[in-house]
C-alpha positions in Angstrom: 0.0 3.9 4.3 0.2 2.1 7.3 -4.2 1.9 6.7 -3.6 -0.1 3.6 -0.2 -2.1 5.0 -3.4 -3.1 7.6 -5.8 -3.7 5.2 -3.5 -6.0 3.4 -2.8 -8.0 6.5 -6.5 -8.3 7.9 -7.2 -9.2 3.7 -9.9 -6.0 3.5 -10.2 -5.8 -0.2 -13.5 -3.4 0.2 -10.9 -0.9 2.4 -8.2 -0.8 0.1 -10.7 -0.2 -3.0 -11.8 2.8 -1.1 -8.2 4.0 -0.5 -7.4 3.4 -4.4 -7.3 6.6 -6.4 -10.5 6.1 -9.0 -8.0 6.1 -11.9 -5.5 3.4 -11.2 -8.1 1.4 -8.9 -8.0 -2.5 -10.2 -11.4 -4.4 -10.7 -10.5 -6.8 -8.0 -7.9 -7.1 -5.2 -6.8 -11.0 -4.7 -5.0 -12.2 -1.5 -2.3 -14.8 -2.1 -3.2 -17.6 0.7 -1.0 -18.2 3.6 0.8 -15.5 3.4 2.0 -14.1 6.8 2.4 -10.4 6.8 5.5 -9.5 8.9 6.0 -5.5 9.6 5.8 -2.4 7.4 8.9 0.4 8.0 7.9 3.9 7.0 11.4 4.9 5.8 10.1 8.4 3.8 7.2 10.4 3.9 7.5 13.5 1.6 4.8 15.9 1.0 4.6 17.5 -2.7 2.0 20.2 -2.5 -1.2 20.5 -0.7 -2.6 17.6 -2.8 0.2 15.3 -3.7 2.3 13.4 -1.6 5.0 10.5 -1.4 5.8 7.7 1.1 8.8 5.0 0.8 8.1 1.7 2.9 9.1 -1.4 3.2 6.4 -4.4 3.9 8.2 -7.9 4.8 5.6 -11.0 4.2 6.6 -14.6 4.4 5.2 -16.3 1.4 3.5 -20.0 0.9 6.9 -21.5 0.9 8.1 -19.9 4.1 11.1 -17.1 1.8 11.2 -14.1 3.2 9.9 -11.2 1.2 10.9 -7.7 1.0 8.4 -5.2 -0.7 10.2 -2.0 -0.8 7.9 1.2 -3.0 7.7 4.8 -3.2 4.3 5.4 -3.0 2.0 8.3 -4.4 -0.9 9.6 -3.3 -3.4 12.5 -3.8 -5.8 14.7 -2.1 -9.4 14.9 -2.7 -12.1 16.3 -1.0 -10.0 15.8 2.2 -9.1 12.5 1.9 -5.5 10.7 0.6 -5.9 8.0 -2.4 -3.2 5.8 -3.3 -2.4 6.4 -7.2 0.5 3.7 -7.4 4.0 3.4 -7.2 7.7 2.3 -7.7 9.4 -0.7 -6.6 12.9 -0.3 -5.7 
């Protein structure tokens, strides 16, 4: 999670394509400009089974217009061939 959360901030579209579960993965990943990325809290990690697991964060961003943004999701993510994909998730 906090990969991605990086990705997001450093706008690494080729990182977080490789971190997207082949199933759920979108054609393209588009960055909204001038956003500033303020701090991801880990609030939940939960782990399922040896494959499946769940995280709950919450990412803060200032948008173009300067609000405040809260992005709060329960994540999932799987396990394959050693290596965790994010499938999607729930905003709360």
């Amino acid at each position: 999670m906090r990969s991605r959360y990086s990705a997001f901030v450093l706008e690494r579209g080729d990182y977080l394509q490789a971190t997207w579960h082949a199933s759920k993965q979108p054609s393209q990943i588009r960055f909204d400009p001038g956003v500033k990325w303020l701090g991801l809290e880990v609030r939940d990690f939960k782990v399922i089974d040896d494959h499946h697991a769940e995280v709950e964060f919450v990412a803060r961003q200032r948008d173009t217009s300067g609000r405040a943004v809260r992005l709060h999701e329960r994540s999932r993510f799987v396990r394959e061939d050693g290596r965790w994909y994010y499938v999607d998730g729930d905003w709360k």
